[in-house]
C-alpha positions in Angstrom: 20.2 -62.6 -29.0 16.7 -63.4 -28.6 15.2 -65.0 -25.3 11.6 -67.2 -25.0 10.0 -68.1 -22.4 6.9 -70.6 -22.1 5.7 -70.8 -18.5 2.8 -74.1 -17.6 0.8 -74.3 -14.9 0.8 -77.8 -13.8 -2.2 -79.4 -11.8 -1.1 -83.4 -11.3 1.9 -85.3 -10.6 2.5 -88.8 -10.2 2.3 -90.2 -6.4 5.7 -92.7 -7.0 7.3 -90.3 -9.0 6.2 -86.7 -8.2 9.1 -85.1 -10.4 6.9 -85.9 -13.0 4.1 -83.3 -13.8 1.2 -82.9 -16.1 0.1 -79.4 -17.4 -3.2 -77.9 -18.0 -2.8 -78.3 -22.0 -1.9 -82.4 -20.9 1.7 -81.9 -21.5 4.2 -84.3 -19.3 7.4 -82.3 -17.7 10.3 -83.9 -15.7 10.8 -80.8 -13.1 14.4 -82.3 -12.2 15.6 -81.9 -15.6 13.4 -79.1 -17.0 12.3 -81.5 -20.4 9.0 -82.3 -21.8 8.6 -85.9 -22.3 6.9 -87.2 -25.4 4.6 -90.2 -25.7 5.8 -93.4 -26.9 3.6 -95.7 -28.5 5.1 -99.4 -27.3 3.3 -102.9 -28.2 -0.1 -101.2 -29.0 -0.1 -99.0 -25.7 0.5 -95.3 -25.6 2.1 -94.1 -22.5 5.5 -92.8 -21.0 9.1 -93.8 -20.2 9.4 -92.7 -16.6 12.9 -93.6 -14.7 13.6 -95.9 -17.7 10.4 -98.2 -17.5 7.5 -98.0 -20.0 3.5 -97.1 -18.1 0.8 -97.3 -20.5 -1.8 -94.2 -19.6 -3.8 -96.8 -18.3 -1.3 -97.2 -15.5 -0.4 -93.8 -15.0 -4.4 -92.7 -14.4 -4.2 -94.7 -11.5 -1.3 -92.9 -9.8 -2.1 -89.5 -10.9 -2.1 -87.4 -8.1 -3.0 -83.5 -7.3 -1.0 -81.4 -6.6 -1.6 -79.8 -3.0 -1.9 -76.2 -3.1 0.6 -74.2 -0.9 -0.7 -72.3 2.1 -0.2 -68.7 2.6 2.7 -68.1 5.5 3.8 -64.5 5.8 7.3 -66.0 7.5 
């Protein structure tokens, strides 16, 4: 049996919805269920189904937020 691994550093996440992470490389990954999610082109808009509904990127620019960086805590 042969194993892969592909690790991504993410860097923003949506403020509504902050399961939902972009990568360096601009990829979209839902952490809760471990799955890239593709883009959708819908009514001449690209963008995203997140929790069912469709945001164009347009929408989804707005909301984009960084991730906070974790403080060092030796406890």
């Amino acid at each position: 049996m042969l194993t892969v691994s592909i690790t991504y550093t993410c860097k923003y996440r949506l403020s509504f919805a902050p399961n939902y992470v972009w990568t360096i490389c601009g990829k979209c990954v839902n952490l809760k269920t471990n799955r890239l999610i593709k883009q959708v082109y819908k009514s001449g808009c690209i963008g995203y189904v997140i929790k069912g509904k469709f945001y164009s990127i347009k929408k989804l620019r707005t909301e984009l937020e960084a991730i906070p960086k974790k403080e060092y805590s030796p406890f």
